[in-house]
Structures are given as C-alpha cells and as structure tokens.
DODOVO-310382 format. One record per residue: y, z, x of N, C-alpha, C in turn. Coordinates in steps of 0.2 Angstrom, whole numbers, plus 5000, padded with zeros to 4 digits. Layout:
N
YZXYZXYZX;...
END
This chain:
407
499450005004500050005000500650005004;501149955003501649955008502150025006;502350045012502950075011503650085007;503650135003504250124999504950145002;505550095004506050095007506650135003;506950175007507650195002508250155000;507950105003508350044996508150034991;507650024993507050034984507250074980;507250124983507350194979507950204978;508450164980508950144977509250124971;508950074972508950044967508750044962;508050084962507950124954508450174951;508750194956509250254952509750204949;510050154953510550084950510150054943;509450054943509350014937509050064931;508850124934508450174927509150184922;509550184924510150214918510150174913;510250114914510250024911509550024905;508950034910508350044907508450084903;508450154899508450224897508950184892;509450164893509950134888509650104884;509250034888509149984883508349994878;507950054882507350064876507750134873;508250164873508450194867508950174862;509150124864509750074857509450044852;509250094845508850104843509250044836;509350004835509649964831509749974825;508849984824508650004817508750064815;509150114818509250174814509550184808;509950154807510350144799510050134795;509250094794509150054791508350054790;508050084796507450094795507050114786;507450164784507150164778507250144773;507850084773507850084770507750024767;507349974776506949914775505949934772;505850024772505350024772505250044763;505650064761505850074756505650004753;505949934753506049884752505549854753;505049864755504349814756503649884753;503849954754503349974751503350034745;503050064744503050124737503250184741;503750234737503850284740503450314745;502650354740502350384745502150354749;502050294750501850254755502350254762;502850264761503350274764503250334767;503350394761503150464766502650454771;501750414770501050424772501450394778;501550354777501750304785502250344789;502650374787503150424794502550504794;501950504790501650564793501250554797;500950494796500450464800500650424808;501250424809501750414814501950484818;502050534813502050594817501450624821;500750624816499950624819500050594824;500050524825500050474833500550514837;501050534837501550554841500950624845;500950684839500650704842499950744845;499750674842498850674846499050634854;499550584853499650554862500150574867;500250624864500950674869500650684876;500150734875499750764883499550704885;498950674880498650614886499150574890;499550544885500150494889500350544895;500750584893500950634900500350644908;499950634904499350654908499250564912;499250544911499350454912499850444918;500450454916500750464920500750514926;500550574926500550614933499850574936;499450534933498950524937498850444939;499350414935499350354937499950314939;500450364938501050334941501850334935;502250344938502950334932503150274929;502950224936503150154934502850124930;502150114929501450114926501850134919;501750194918501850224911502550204908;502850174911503850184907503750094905;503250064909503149974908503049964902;502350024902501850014895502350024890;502850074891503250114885503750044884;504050034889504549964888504049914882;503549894886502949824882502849864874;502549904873502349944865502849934861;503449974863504149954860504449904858;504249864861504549784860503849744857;503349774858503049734852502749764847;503149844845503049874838503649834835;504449844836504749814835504649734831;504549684834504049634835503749634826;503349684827502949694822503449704815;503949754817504149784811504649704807;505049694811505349624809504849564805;504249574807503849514803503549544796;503349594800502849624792503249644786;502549644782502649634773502249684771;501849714774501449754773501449814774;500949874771500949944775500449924782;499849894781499349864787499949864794;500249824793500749804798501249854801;501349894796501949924798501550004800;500850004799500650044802500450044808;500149994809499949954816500649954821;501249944820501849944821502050024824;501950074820502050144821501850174825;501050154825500350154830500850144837;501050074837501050064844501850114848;502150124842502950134844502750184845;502050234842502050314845501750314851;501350274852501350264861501550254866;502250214865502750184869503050244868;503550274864504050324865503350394868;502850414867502650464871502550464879;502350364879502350364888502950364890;503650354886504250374890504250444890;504050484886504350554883504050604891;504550604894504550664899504250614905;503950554906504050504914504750504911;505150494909505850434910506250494916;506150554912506550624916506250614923;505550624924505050624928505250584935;505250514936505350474937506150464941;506550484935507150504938507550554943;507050624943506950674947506350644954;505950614953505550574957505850544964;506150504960506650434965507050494969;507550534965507750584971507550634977;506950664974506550704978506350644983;506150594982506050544987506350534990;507050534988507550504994507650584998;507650654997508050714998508750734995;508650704990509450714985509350764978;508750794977508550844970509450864966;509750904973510350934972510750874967;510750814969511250774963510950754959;510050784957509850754951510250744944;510350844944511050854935511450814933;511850794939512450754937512150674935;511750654940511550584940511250594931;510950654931510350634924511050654915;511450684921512050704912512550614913;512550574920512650524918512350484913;511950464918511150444911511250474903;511350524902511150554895511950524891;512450524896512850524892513150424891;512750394896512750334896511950304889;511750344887511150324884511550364876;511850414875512250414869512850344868;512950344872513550284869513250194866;512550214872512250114872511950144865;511750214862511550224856512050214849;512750234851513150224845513250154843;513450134850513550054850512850024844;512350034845511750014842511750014835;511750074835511850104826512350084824;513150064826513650024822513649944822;513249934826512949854828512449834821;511849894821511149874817511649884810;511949934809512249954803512549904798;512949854805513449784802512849704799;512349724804512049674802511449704797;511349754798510949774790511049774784;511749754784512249734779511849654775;511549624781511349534779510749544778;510149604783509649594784509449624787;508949664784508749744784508149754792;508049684791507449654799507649654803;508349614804508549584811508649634813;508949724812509049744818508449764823;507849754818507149774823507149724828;507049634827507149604832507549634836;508349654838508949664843508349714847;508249754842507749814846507149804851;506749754849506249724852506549694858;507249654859507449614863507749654870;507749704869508349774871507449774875;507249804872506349854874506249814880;506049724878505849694884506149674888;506949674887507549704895507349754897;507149794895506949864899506449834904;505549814900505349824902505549754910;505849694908506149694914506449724920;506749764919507149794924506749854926;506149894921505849934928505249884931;505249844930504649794935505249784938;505749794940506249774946506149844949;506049894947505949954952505349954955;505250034958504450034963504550124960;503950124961503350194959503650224966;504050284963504350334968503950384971;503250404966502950454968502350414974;501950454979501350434984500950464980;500150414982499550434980499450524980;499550554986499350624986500050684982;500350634979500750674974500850684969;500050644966499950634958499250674957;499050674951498350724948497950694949;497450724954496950714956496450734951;496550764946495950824941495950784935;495450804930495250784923495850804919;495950764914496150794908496350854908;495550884904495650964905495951004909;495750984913495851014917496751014921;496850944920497950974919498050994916;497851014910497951034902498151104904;497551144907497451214908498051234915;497951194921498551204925499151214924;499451164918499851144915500151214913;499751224909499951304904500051354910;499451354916499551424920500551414924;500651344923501551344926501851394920;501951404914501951484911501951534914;501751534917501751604923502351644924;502651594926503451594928503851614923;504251674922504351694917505151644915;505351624920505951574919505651524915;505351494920505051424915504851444905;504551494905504351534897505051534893;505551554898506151554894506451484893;506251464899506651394895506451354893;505751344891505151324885505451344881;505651404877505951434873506651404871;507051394876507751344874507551284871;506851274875506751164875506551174867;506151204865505951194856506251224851;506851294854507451294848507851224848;508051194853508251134854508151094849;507651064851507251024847507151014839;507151094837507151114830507851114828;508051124831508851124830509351064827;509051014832509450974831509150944826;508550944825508450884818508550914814;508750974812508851024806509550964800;510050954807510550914802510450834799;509850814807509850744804509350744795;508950804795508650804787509150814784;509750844783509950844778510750814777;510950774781511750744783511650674778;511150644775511050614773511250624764;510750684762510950684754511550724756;511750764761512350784761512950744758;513050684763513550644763513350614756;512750604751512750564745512950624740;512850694740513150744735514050734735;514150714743514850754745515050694739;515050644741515450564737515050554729;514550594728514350554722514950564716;514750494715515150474708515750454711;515950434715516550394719516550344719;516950294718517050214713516950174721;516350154722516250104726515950134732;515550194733515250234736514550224738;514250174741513350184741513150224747;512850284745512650334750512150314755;511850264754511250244757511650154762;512150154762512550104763512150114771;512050024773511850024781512250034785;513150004783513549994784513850074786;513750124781514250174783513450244784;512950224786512450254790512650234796;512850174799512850164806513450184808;513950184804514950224806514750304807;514450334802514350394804513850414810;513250394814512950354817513150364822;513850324823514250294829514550364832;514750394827515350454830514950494831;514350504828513850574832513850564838;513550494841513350474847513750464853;514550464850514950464853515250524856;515250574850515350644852514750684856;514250654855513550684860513550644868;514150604868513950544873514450614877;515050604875515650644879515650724880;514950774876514650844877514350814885;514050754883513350754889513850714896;514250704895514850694903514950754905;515150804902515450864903514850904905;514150904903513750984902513650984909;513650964916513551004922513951034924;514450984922515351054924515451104921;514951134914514951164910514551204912;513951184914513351234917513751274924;513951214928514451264933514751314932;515151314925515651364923515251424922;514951404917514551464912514051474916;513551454919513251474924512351444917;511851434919511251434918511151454909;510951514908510951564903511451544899;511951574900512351564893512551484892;512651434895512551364893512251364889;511251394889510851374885510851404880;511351484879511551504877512051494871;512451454874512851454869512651384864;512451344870512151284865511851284858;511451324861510951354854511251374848;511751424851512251454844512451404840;512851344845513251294842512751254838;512351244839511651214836511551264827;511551314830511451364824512051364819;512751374823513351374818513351294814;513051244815513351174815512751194806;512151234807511751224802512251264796;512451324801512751354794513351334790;513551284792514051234787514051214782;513351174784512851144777512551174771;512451234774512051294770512751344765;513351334768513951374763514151324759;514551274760514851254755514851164756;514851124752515051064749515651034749;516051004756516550984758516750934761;517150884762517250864769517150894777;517450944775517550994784516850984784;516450984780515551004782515350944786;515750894782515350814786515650814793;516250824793516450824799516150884804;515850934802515550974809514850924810;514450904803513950874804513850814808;514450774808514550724815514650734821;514850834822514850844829514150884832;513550844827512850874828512650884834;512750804839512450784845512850814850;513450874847513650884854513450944861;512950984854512651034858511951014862;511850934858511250904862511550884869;511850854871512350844875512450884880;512650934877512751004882512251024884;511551024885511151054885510451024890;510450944888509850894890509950874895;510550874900510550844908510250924912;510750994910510451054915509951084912;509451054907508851084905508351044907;508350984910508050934913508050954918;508650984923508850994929508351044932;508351094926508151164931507351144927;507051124922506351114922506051064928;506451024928505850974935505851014940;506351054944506251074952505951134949;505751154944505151214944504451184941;504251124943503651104939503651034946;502851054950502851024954502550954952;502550894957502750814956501950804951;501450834950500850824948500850814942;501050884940501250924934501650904929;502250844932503050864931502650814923;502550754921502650724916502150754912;501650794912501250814906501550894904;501650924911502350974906502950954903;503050914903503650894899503550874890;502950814893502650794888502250884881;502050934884501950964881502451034879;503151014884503751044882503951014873;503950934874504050914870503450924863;503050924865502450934859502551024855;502751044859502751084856503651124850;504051064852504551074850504451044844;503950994844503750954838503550964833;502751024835502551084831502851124828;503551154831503951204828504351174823;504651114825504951104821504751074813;503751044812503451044809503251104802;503251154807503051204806503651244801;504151234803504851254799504951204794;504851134794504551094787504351124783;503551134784503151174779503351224777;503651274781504051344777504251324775;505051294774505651254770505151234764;504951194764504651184756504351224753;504151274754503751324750504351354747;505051364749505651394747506251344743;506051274745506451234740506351224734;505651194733505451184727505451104724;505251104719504851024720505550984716;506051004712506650994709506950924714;507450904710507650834716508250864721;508350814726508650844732509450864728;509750904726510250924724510550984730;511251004728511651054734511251104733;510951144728510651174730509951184735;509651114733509051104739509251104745;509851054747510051074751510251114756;510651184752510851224755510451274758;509951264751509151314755508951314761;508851234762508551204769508851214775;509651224775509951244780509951304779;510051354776510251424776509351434779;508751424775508351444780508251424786;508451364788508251334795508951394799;509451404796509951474800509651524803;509451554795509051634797508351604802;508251534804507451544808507951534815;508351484815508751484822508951524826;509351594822509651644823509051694825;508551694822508251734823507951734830;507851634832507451634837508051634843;508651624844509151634846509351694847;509151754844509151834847508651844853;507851804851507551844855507651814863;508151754863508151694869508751754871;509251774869509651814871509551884874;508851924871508451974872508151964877;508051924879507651904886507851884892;508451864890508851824898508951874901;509151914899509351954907508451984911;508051954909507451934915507451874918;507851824916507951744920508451754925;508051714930508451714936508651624937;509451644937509551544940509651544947;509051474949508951454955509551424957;509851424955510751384959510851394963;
END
C-alpha cells in the first residue's frame, strides 16, 4: 500500500467540508411528506417512516463497525452511492414497494456516514499531528453544512411548489457529487489502526470506553441532545398550522413556506455553530454543554405555554443550541475514543440517542390521547417532553462537577 502524503491529507480536509455539505442538502425536506402523502394512504405513510426508523436502528453498530474495520473512506463512498440512489428511487416511484426499497437504502447510507463523517475528520488530523485544530476545523464544517442546508430547504421548498419529486432528483445529484469528491480523498487511517476483532466483540470494548466517567457524561449530553432537538421539529409544524388557522390564503402544509421557515432555522443554527468554540473557550467544557441543553429545554417550553407568534419565532431559533454544542461535543468525544473504536462509538452514541428519543414518543402518547392534533395535544407534547428534559438536565448538572476538561 503506497504511502499516504500530507498533501493527501490535505486535501481531504479542503474537500470533506464540500462533501458533508453536499450529502446533507437535503432538498426534499419541505416536502417529503407531503409527496408521500400523495402517492400513498396515511398509515401507509406512518408504516413506512417506522420501518425506516427499524433499518436505521438495526444498522447503526454494524455500519459503525464497517468502518473501524474497513476504513472511513470505504464507508462515507457507500454512504455517498446509497443516498444517491435511494433518492433516485424516491423521484421515480409510485409505490410503497419502491419507496420502501428507497428507505432501506437511505437508512444505510445516512448510518455509514453517522459517526465515520466525524471519524474521518478527526482521522486526517491525528494523521497530520494537528488534533488541537480539529473543533474549530469541525464547528467550520457544522456551520458550513447548516447553511448548504438552508439554501436546500428554500431551493426544494420553491420548486415543490411545481413538483413534489424534483427536489429528490437535486438530492440524488448533490449525493453523487459527494460521492465524487471523497474518491478524490485517501483513507487517513493505517492497517494497524483499525479493528482487528469480531463484531461482538467491538460491541463489548466499545461499552468498556464507559469506564471513563467523562465520556458517561457526555454520552449523557449526546442523547439529551438528540431528544432535544427533535422535540420542536414534532411539533413546529401543527404549531405553525393552529397559530394561522383560518387566515385568508394560509396553507399550513405549503412547500413553499415549510422551506422559508426551514431556511431561518438553518441559518440561525449555521451562525450558533461559527461561534460554539469561541464559546466553549469562554464558558469552558461543562457549562457550554450546560447551557446548551437548558436552551434546548427553554425553546420546548414555549410551545408548551402559550399559542403565539413570539412561539414561532423561538421555534426558528431551534437549531441554535444544535449549533452550540456539535463541533465541541465532537471535539472532546474523538480524542477520548481511540482510532479503532472512534466510528462504532459514535455510531452507538447516536443509537442510543435514538432509543431515547423513541422511548419519550411512546410515553407522549399514552398522555395525549387519540383526539386530533389540536393546541391542546400540542402543548402536552412539549410540556411533557420539558418535565423529561429538565429532569434529565438536573442529573447532567448533578454530575459535572466529577468531569474533568481535558483542555
């Protein structure tokens, strides 16, 4: 195997931002449901986004596992190819068949990026001897990959306006730019610094990095996080259609004004995530993660008091605590999970965020009740998803002064 040069490894830091951009410009967010809606029966609809969550996470670890054992480059190609041709799929199909098969692949592709894309990036540095500029390098990236996001959702928004398909083509074509540009990189990590063991067998090493009483807490951070944020994206929706209902010229489900609202999250999450290492400097490790959470928390309690404009307007500033938090949470998880490890811990960072967040679903429902989505349902759904945030946001508070930052 030829030797890999530091311009190589150059290089990939010059083109992974561009790639990370172009397979998260997700086109079709405005609009996803509302082409799936259009070709199939409601619950068909539900089955299909649960049967998308099932692949997601039954291929979490293995993907992860793939990666530490056969390479970052390897896994981010596949993730590029899958994506561009679930995409592919989504645009032609008529069917649930198709749009299932489509699902299938997309939960493949987004878990072989889910923790190589971090991985990879922290990689190419450890390679060169530069770790110390991973944060800034990676809150560039985070805050360059929110904006190729906005742009996306006000782009897919205008033209799902004509045609509720074409933004999935845009997405497909975006996917296999990517997959061009990491076949213009090289595999940062050597043969003896990947997983030599079974499955099982990373699985179980994987949990003994737990040990570390640090990393348990910020496993703690990564899946409040996680549950956190999506708490707004459930309900920003019937939100915005209670706040205007019955307003002359109003469609709540517009593609158009899904992808404006869309644009502004992304943009405020673009410019949280420029800032959050200058801010992790200030605030120091802890209370960054700290305070993130809170703001994650107060953003739900919005939704859960009252029925307003000012509500819509905090709920556009959802992505900002994401922002603050996903460049120096990235940061201090890679240099504490050795090169072997690094993508199947990630990947079961994230699986487990996904559990949680699952898991506070199913309670929510036993408390709304089967009535249609009205303010009331609503406000249920946040007020409880508060009292679980808060709750889990004391004991993350209770705890930190046993964390120590490695700064």
């Amino acid at each position: 195997m030829p030797m890999v040069t530091d311009a190589q490894l150059e290089k990939n830091l010059r083109l992974y931002p561009w790639y990370n951009v172009a397979l998260e410009s997700l086109f079709w967010a405005p609009v996803f449901i509302l082409l799936f809606s259009s070709k199939l029966s409601a619950s068909d609809v539900l089955l299909l986004e649960s049967l998308y969550y099932v692949a997601v996470v039954l291929l979490e670890i293995p993907t992860g596992f793939i990666s530490d054992k056969i390479g970052r480059r390897f896994s981010l190609l596949v993730a590029a190819a899958f994506i561009g041709v679930s995409n592919l799929l989504f645009f032609v199909g008529q069917d649930f068949a198709v749009f299932l098969a489509a699902k299938v692949l997309m939960a493949f592709g987004f878990t072989c990026k889910s923790g190589t894309d971090a991985s990879f990036h922290y990689d190419t540095h450890q390679a060169l001897g530069r770790t110390d500029g991973f944060g800034d390098a990676e809150a560039k990236v985070s805050s360059w990959t929110f904006r190729g996001s906005a742009a996306a959702a006000l782009l897919g928004g205008l033209v799902g306006m004509t045609s509720l398909a074409i933004p999935f083509a845009i997405t497909s074509a975006t996917a296999f730019a990517a997959f061009g540009l990491m076949a213009m990189c090289v595999e940062p990590t050597r043969f003896g610094e990947r997983s030599e063991v079974p499955l099982g067998t990373q699985f179980f090493q994987v949990l003994g990095e737990l040990k570390d009483r640090d990393l348990r807490w910020l496993l703690g951070v990564a899946v409040m996080s996680v549950v956190l944020v999506h708490v707004p994206y459930e309900v920003y929706q019937p939100y915005i259609t209670l706040l205007f209902e019955g307003s002359i010229g109003f469609a709540g489900e517009s593609p158009m004004l899904a992808g404006i609202h869309a644009f502004v999250v992304m943009l405020f999450g673009s410019w949280a995530a420029g800032h959050s290492m200058a801010i992790r400097r200030k605030l120091g490790m802890v209370r960054t993660f700290l305070v993130s959470t809170l703001l994650q928390n107060l953003v739900i309690l919005v939704s859960a008091l009252f029925l307003h404009p000012v509500g819509l307007v905090v709920l556009a500033l959802r992505n900002g605590p994401k922002g603050m938090y996903t460049a120096p949470l990235s940061a201090e998880v890679n240099k504490r999970i050795p090169t072997s490890h690094r993508a199947t811990y990630l990947s079961l960072q994230s699986l487990a965020g996904r559990l949680a967040f699952g898991t506070l679903l199913f309670m929510i429902s036993t408390v709304v009740g089967e009535g249609r989505v009205d303010w009331s349902a609503v406000s249920k759904v946040s007020e409880f998803s508060f009292y679980a945030g808060m709750a889990g946001w004391i004991m993350l508070l209770l705890t930190a002064k046993f964390v120590r930052d490695k700064s």
